[in-house]
C-alpha positions in Angstrom: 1.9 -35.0 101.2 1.5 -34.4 97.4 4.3 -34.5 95.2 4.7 -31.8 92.3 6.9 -32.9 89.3 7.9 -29.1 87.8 9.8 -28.6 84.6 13.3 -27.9 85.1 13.3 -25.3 82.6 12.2 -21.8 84.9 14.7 -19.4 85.8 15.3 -19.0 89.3 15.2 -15.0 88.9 11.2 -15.3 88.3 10.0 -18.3 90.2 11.7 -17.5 93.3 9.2 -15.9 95.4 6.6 -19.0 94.5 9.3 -21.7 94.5 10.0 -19.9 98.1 5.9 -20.2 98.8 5.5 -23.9 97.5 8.5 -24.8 100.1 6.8 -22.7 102.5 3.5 -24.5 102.2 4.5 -28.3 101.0 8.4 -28.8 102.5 11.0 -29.4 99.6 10.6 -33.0 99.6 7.5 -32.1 98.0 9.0 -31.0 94.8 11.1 -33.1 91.6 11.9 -32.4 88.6 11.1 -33.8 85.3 10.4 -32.5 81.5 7.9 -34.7 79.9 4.1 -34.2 80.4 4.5 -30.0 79.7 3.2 -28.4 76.5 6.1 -27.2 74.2 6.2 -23.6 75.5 7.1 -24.2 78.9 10.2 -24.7 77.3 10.9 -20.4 78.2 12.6 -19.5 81.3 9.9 -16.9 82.3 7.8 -19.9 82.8 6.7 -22.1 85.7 5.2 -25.2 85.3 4.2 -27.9 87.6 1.7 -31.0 87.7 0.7 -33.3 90.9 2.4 -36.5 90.6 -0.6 -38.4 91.9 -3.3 -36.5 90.4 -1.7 -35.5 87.1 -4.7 -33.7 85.6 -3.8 -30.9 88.4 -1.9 -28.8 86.3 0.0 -24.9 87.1 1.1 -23.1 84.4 2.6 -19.3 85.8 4.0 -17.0 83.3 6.5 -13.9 84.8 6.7 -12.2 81.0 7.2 -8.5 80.7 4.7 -8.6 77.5 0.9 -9.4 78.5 0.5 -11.9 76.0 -1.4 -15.3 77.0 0.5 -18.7 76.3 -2.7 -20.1 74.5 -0.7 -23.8 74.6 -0.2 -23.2 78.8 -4.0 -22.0 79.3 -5.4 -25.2 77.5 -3.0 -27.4 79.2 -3.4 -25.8 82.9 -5.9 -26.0 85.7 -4.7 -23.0 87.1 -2.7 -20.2 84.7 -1.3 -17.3 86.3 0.3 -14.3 84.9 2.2 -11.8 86.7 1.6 -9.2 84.0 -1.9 -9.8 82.9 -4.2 -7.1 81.0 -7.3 -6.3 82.7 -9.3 -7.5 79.8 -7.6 -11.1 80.0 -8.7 -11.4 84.1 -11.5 -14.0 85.3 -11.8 -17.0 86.8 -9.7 -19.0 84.4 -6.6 -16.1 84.4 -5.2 -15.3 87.9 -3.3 -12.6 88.5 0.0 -12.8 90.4 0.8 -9.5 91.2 4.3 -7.8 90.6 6.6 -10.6 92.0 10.5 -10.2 92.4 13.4 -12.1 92.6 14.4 -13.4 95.6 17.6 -15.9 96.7 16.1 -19.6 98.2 16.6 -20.2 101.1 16.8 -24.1 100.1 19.6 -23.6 97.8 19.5 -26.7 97.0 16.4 -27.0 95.1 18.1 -25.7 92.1 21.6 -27.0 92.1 19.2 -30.4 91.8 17.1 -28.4 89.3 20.1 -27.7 86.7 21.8 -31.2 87.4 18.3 -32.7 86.8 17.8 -31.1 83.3 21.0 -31.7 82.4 21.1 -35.2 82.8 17.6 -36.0 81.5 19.0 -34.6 77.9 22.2 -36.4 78.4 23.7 -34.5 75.0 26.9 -32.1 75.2 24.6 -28.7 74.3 22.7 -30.1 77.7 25.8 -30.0 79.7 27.3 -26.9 78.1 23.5 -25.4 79.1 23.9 -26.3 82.8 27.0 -25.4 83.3 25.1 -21.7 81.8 22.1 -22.0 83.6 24.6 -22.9 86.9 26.4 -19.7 86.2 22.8 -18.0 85.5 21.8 -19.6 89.2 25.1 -18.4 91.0 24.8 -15.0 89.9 21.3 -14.6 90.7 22.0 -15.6 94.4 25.0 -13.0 94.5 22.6 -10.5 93.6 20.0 -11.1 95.5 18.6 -11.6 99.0 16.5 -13.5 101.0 12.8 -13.2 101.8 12.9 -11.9 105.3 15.4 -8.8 104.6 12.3 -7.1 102.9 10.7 -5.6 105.5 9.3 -2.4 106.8 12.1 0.1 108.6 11.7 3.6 110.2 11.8 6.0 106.8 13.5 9.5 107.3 11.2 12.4 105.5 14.3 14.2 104.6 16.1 11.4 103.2 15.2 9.9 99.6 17.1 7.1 97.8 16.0 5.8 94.0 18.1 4.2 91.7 17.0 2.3 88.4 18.6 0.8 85.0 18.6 3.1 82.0 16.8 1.6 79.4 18.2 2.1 75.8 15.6 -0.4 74.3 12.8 0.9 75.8 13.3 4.7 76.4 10.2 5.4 77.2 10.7 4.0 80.8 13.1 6.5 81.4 11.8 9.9 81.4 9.7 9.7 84.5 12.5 8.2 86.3 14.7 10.8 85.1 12.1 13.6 86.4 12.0 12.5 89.6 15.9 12.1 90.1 16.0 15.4 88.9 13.0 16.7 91.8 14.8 14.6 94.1 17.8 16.8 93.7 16.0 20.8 93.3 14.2 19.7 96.7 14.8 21.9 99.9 16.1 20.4 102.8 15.8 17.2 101.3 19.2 14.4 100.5 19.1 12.8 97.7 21.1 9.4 97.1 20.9 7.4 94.0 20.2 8.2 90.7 20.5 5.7 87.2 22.6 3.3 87.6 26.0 3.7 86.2 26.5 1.4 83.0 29.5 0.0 81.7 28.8 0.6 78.5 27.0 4.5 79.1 24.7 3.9 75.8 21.6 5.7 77.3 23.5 9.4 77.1 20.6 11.4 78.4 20.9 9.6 81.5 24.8 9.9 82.3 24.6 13.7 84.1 21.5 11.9 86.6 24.1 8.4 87.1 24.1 7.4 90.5 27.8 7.3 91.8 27.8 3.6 92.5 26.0 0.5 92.1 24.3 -0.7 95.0 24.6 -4.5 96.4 21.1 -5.9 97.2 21.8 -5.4 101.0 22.8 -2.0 100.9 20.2 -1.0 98.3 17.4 -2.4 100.8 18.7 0.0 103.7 19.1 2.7 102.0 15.4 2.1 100.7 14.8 1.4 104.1 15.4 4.9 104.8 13.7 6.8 102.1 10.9 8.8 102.6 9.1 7.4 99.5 9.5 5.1 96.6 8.9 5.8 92.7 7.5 3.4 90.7 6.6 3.4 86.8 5.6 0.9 84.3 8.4 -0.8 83.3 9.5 -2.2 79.9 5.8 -3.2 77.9 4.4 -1.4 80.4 4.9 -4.3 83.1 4.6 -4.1 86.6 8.2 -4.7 87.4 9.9 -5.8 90.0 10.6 -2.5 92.1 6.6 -2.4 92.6 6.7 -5.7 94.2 10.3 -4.8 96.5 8.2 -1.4 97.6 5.2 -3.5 98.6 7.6 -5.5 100.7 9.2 -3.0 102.6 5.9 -1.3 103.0 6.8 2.3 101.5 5.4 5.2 100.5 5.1 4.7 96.8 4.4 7.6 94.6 3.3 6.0 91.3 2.2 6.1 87.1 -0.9 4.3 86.9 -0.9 1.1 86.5 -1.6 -1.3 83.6 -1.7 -4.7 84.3 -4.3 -6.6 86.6 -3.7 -6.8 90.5 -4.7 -9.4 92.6 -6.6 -7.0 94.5 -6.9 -3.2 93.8 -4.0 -1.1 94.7 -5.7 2.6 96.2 -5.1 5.6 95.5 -4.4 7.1 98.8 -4.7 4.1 100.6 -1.7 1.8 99.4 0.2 4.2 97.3 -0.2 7.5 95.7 -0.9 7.7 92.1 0.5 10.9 90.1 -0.1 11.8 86.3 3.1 12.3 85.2 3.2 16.0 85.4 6.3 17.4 87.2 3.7 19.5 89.3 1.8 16.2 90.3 5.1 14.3 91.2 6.2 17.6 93.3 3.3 17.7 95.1 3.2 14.1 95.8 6.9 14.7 97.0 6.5 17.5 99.4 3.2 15.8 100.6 4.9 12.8 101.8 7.4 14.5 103.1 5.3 16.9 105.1 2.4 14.8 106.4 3.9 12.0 108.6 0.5 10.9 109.4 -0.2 9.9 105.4 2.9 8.9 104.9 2.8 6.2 107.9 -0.5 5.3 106.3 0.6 4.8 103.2 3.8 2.7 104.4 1.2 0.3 106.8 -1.3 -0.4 104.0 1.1 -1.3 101.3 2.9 -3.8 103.4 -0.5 -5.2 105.1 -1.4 -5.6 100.8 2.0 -7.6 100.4 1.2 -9.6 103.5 -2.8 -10.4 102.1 -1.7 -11.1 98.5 2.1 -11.5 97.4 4.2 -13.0 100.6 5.5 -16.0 99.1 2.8 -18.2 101.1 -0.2 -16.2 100.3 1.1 -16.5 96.8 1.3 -20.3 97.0 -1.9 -20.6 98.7 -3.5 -18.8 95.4 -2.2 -21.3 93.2 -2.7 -24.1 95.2 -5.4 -24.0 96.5 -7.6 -24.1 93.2 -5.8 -27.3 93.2 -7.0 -28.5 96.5 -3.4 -29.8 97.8 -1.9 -28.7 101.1 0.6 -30.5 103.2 
């Protein structure tokens, strides 16, 4: 069984669902921890980076940035780079595209207890300690908030139910209005229940979108049921226009996704009409694609099947190992 020494340096929020894979594929005792042998920019947390211990010149370099940007340093260093939000432009055969990948909570939780211990130590300097007790923090909350794996899956939806929540972005306001159109079509619909809405803030610094706040916030188990439920899913580029995390989570649960076209590469093409439905923007297109759903059980069945048998072909955690490691010719 190979070994792969990674840099202890990723965040757990955005390796998850490959660090879930490579455990999948390999076993944990496949995996350790070490930081020399890495170019300088792995040093990020939106990074992952991992080398085979007995073949060293197998190098992985996968970057989870919002911005599409290519870490020249990681693509000169790796044997296979991967971005999760890639332009199209940037794709070939030396740039593989991830996909829209999500946080997830291990299932071997202790992969990265011994992940922030292990970085610690290695610096043995106070800042290094004061870091993993961070990072430790950083690790437990992540788990709070999240779920594992198998509690993304397809449910029966309800064509007169829709639930949508989503942060309010005062950085990048131009993420919002969409979101804040469909909330606000969500609500106008006959017949129709709306739940959800932007999530409430503690600081409300994003004042256009405290009269469409959703009531609560939602804990990841009851967020997924209620999505569960819904009749579709919305889905817009996200900050720098990245594929976000919701477009992965909708894949998963194999839902109706009415969507802004996309801008980043896929893995494989995402359909219009096939594996989601793509809209323009335009509060008539988004009302339409609404009222369709809603109406036509048959597309919308057809729509929920193909987008989960997509997240089954190309983003499950082990498909998504299997694409990075395989290039590297390793298995267990």
């Amino acid at each position: 069984m190979p070994t792969l020494v990674i840099h202890p340096g990723a965040d757990p929020a955005y390796a998850s669902l490959v660090l879930e894979g490579i455990v999948a594929e390999l076993g944990e005792g496949s995996l350790r921890f070490a930081k020399d042998g890495f170019p300088s920019s792995v040093r990020s947390g939106r990074v992952l980076a991992f080398f085979v211990a007995e073949q060293p010149e197998k190098r992985c370099f996968l970057a989870f940035h919002d911005r599409a940007d290519l870490d020249e340093a990681g693509l000169e260093w790796a044997t296979v780079f991967g971005v999760v939000n890639l332009r199209p432009e940037d794709a070939g055969d030396a740039v593989l595209a991830l996909g829209p990948t999500f946080g997830v909570r291990l299932r071997s939780q202790r992969l990265m207890v011994r992940h922030h211990a292990i970085r610690a130590w290695q610096t043995r300097r106070a800042h290094a300690w004061r870091q993993f007790v961070e990072r430790g923090q950083a690790f437990v909350e992540h788990e709070r908030r999240r779920t594992t794996i198998d509690r993304y899956r397809p449910v029966e939806s309800d064509p007169d139910y829709v639930f949508f929540t989503a942060w309010p972005w005062a950085k990048h306001p131009e993420v919002n209005p969409p979101r804040a159109q469909f909330i606000e079509l969500c609500r106008e619909a006959p017949g129709l229940t709306f739940e959800g809405g932007f999530a409430p803030r503690r600081r409300r610094d994003v004042a256009e979108a405290v009269p469409l706040s959703a009531k609560r916030r939602y804990p990841i188990g009851v967020y997924l049921d209620r999505l569960g439920r819904s009749a579709v899913a919305f889905n817009n580029p996200a900050v720098h226009n990245c594929l976000g995390w919701k477009l992965g989570e909708f894949l998963a649960m194999g839902k109706a996704i009415i969507s802004l076209p996309l801008g980043r590469a896929l893995p494989a093409p995402l359909e219009h009409g096939e594996h989601l439905h793509f809209v323009d923007g335009s509060r008539a297109s988004m009302q339409d694609a609404l009222e369709r759903l809603r109406r036509d059980d048959g597309y919308r069945r057809s729509l929920e099947r193909n987008a989960r048998a997509w997240y089954d072909a190309h983003l499950a955690p082990s498909q998504l190992a299997r694409r990075i490691l395989t290039p590297l010719d390793l298995e267990r």
